[in-house]
SERO-4910 file (N, C-alpha, C, O; in steps of 0.05 Angstrom, whole numbers):
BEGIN
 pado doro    nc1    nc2    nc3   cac1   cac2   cac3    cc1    cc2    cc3    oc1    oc2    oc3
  Unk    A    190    312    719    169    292    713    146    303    697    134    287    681
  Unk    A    137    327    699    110    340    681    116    337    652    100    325    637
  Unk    A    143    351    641    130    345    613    141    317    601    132    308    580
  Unk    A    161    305    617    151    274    604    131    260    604    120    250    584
  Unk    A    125    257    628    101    247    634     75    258    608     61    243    595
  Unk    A     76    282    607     51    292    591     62    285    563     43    282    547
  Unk    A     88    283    551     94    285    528     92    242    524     92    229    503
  Unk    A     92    231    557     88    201    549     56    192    541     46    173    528
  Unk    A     49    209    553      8    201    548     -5    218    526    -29    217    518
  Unk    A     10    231    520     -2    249    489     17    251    470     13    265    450
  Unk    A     38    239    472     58    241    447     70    216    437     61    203    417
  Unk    A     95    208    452    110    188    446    112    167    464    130    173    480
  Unk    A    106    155    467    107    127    489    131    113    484    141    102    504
  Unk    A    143    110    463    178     93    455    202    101    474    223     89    473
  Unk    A    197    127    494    222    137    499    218    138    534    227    155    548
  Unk    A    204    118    542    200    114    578    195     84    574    188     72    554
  Unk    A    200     75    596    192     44    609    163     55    609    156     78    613
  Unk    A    149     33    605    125     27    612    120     28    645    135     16    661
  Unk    A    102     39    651     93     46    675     93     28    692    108     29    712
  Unk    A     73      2    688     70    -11    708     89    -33    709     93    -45    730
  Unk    A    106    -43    675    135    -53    691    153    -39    704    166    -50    722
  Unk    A    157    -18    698    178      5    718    165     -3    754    175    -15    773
  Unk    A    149      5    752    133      8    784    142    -26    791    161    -29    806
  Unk    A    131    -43    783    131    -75    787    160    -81    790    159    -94    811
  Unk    A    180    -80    785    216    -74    787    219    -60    800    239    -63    813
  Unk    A    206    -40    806    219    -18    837    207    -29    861    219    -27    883
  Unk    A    186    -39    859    171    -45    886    184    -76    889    193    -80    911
  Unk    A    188    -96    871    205   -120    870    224   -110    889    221   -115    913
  Unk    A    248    -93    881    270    -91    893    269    -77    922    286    -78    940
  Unk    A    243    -62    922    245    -48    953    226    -73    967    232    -76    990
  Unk    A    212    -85    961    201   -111    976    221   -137    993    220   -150   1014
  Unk    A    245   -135    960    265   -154    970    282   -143    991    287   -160   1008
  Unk    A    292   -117    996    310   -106   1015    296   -101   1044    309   -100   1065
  Unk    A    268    -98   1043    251    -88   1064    241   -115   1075    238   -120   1099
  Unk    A    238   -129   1057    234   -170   1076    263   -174   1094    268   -173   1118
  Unk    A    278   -178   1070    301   -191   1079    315   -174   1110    324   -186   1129
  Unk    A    314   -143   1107    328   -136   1126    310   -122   1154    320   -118   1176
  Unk    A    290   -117   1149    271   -103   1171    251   -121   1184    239   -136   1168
  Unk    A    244   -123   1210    224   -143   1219    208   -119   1222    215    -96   1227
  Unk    A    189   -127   1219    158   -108   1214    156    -91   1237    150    -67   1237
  Unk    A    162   -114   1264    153   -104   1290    165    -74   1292    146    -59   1294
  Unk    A    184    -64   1291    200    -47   1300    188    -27   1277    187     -4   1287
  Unk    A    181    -27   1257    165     -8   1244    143     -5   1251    135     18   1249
  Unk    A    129    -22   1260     96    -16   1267    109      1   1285    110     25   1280
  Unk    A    119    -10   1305    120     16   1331    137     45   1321    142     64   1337
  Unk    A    145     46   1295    162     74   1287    139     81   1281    132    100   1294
  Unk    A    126     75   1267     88     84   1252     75     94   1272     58    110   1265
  Unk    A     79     90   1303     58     93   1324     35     71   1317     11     78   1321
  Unk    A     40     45   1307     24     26   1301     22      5   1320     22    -19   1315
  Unk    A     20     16   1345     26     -7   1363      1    -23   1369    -20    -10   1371
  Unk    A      2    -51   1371    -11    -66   1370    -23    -80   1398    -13   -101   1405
  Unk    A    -46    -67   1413    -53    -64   1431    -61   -100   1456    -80   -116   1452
  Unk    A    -48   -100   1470    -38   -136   1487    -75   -143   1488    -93   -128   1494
  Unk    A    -77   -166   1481   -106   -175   1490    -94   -202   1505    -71   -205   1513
  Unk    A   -109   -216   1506   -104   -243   1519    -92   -259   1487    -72   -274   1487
  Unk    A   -102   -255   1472    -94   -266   1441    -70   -250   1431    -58   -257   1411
  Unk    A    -65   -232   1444    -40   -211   1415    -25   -220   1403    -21   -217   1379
  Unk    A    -10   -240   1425     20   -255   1414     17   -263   1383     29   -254   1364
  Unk    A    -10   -290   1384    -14   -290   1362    -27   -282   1341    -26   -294   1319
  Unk    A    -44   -254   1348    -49   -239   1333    -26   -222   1316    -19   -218   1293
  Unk    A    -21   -216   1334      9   -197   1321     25   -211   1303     34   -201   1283
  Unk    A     29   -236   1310     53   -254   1297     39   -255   1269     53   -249   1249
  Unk    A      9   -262   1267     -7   -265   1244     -7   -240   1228      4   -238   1206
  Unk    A    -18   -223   1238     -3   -195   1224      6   -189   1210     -2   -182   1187
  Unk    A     34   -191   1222     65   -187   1219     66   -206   1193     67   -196   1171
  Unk    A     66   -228   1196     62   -251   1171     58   -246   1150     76   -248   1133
  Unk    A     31   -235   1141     15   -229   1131     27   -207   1117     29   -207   1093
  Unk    A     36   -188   1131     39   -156   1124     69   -165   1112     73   -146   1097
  Unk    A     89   -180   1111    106   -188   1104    109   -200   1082    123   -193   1063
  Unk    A     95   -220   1082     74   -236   1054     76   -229   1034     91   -236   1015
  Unk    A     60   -214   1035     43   -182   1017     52   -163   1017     41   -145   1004
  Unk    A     70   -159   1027     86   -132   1027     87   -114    996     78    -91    994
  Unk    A     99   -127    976     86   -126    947     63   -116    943     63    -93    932
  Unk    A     46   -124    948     21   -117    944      4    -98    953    -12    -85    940
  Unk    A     12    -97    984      5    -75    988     25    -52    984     18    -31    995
  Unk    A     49    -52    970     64    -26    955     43    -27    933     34     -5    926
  Unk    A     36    -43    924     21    -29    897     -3    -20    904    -11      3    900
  Unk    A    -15    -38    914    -39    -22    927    -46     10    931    -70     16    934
  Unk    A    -36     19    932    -29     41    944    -33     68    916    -36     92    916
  Unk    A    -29     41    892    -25     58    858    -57     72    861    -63     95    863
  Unk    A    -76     47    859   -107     58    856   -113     85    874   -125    105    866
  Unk    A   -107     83    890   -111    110    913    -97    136    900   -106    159    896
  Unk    A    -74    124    897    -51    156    891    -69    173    867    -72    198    868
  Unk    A    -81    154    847    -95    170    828   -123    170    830   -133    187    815
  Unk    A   -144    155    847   -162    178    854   -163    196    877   -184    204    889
  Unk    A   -144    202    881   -134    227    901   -125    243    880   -132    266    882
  Unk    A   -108    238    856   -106    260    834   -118    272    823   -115    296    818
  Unk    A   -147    245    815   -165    250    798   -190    262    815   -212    260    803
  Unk    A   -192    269    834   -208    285    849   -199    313    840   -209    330    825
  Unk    A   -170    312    859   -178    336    861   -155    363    837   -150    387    838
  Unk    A   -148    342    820   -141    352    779   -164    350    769   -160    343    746
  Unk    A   -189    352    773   -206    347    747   -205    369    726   -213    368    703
  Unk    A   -195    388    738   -197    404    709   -176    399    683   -176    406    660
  Unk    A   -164    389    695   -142    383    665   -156    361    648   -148    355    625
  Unk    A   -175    351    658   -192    331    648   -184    302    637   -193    295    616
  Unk    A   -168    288    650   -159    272    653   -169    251    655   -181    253    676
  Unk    A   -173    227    644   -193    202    650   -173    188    671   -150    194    673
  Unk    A   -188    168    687   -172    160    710   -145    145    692   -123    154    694
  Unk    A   -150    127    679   -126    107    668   -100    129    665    -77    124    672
  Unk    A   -108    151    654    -83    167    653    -71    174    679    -48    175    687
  Unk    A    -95    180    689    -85    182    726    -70    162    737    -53    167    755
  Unk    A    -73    134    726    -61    105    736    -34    112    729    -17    113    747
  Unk    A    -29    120    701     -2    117    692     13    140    698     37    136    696
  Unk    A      6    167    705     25    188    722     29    180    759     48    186    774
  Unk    A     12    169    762     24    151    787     37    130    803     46    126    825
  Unk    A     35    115    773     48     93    778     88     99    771    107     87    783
  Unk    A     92    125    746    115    134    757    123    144    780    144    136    791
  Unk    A    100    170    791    100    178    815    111    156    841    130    161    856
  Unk    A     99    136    843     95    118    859    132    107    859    149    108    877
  Unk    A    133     96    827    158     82    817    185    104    832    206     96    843
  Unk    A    179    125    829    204    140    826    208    143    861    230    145    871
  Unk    A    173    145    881    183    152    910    194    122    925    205    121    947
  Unk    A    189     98    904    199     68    916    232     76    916    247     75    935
  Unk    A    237     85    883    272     89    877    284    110    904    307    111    913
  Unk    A    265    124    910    283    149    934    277    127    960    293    128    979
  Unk    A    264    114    961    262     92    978    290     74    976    299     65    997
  Unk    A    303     67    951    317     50    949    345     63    962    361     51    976
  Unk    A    347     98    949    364    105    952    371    104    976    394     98    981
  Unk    A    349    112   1004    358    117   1030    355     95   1043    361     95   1067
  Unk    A    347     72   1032    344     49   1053    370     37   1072    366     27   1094
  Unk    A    400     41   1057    415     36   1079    413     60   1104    414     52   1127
  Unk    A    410     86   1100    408    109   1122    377     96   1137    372    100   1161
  Unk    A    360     81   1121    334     80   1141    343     70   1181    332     75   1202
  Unk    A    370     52   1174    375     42   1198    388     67   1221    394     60   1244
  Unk    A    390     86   1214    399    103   1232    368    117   1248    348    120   1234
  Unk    A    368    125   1278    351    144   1281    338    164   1273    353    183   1270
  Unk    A    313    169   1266    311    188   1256    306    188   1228    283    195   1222
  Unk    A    320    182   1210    327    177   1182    297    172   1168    290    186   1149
  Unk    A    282    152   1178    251    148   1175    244    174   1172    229    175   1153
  Unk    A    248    196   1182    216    217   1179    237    225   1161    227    218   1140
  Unk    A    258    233   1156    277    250   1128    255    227   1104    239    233   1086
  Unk    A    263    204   1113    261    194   1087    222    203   1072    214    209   1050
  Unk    A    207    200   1101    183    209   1090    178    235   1080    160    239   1064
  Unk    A    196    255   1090    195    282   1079    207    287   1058    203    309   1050
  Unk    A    220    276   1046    235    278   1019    212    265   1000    206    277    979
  Unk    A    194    235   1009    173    228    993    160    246    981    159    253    957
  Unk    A    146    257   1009    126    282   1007    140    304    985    129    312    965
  Unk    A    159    310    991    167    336    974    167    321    946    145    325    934
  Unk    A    183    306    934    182    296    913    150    295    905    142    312    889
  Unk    A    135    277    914    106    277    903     88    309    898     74    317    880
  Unk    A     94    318    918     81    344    907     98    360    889     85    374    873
  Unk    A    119    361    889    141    369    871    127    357    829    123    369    807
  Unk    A    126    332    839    107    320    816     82    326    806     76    337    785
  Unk    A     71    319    823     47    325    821     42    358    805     31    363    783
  Unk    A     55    376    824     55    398    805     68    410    778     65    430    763
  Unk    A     82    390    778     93    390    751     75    387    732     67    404    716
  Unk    A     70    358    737     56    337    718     27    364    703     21    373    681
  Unk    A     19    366    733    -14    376    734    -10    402    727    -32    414    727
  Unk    A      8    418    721     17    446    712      1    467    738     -8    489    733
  Unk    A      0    455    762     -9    476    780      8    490    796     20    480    815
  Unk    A     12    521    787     36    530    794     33    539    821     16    527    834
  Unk    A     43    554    831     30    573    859     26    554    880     31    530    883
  Unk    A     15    578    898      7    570    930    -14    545    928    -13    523    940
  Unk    A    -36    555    909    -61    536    909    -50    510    893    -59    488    901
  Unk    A    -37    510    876    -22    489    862    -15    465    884    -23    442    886
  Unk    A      5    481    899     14    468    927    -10    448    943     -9    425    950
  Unk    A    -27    464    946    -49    463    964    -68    437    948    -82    421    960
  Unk    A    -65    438    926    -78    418    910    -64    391    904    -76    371    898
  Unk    A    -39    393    906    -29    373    904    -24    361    925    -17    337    924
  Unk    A    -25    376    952    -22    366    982    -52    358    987    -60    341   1003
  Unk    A    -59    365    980    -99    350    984   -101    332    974   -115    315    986
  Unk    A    -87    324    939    -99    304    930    -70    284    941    -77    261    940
  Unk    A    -44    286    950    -39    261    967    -44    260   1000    -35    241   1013
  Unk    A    -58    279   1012    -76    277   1036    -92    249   1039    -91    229   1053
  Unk    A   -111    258   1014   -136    244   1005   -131    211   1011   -139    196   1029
  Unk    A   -110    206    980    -90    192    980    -92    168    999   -104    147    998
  Unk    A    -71    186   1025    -58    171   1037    -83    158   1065    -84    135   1075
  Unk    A    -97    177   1069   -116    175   1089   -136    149   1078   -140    132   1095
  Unk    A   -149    145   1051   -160    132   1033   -143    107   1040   -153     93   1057
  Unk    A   -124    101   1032    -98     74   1032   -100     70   1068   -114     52   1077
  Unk    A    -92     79   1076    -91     81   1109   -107     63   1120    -99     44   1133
  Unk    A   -138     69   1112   -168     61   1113   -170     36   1100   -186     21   1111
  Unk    A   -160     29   1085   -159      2   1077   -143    -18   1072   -145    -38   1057
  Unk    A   -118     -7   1092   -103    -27   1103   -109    -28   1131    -98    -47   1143
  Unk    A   -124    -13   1142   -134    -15   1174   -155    -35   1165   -149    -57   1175
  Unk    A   -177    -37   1149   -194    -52   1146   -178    -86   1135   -180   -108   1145
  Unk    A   -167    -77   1115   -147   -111   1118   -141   -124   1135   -149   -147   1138
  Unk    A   -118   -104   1158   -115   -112   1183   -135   -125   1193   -137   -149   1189
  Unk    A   -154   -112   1209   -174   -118   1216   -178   -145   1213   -173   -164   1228
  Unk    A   -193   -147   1180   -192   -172   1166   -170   -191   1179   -176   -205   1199
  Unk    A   -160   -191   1175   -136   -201   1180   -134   -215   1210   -129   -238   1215
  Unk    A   -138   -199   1223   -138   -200   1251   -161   -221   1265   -158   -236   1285
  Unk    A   -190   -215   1244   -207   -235   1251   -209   -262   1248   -221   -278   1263
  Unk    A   -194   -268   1224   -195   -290   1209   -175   -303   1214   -169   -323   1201
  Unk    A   -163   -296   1232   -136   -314   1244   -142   -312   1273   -126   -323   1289
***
């Protein structure tokens, strides 16, 4: 992914899909397989997202669930703006303006939906969930250091910070959606 990526934002743009239709077609197709075949519930609780009984939960949860189903789309993309200022933090030296950051992420993003696509029939087995998140992870920093030419230990360390950042950042404001979410219903 590094030197296309770098040879797509400083050289030739004719010889890749465009970013954000690539990403928009991968997240389409993992939205359609992830509605149609998974009920939310049984993931929140694989997440440790369990949704704590009030006198209201039933239909809090149900609202949720709805919601988070809905949008499911959206909040896969969602997720684009974060991935790159978590890049663009902590790459500033390659000096990168964010938009370029948008579009090495939004492959980034595109390509961990496709390893998404690949394992989604294995997602139904035990277990299979954390492989599938650990292969994410490796791939993205695998990228990331490509892309960002940071070789080494600290390379590592930089690209695991800036999808740390990332993910903790996205986390935070889908808890606050929730939330939202939660009140307003």
């Amino acid at each position: 992914p590094g030197s296309t990526l770098r040879n797509y934002l400083f050289h030739d743009r004719s010889k890749l899909t465009k970013p954000v239709g690539f990403l928009v077609l991968i997240v389409a197709l993992a939205t359609y397989l992830t509605v149609t075949f998974f009920t939310f519930q049984e993931e929140f609780q694989i997440a440790g997202m369990t949704i704590h009984a009030t006198d209201s939960s039933p239909d809090t949860t149900h609202n949720i669930l709805r919601f988070f189903k809905e949008y499911f789309n959206l909040l896969l993309l969602l997720v684009l703006p974060f991935y790159a200022l978590g890049s663009y933090w902590l790459f500033r030296k390659n000096r990168w303006n964010f938009a370029e950051h948008l579009v090495i992420n939004a492959y980034i993003l595109g390509y961990q939906n496709a390893i998404y696509l690949l394992f989604f029939p294995l997602l139904f087995l035990p277990g299979s969930h954390n492989i599938y998140l650990l292969a994410t992870l490796i791939y993205h920093l695998y990228a990331y250091r490509l892309v960002f030419e940071a070789p080494g230990f600290r390379g590592l360390i930089r690209a695991f910070g800036a999808f740390l950042v990332s993910y903790l950042l996205y986390y935070l404001f889908i808890a606050i959606v929730f939330v939202g979410v939660a009140i307003l219903f």
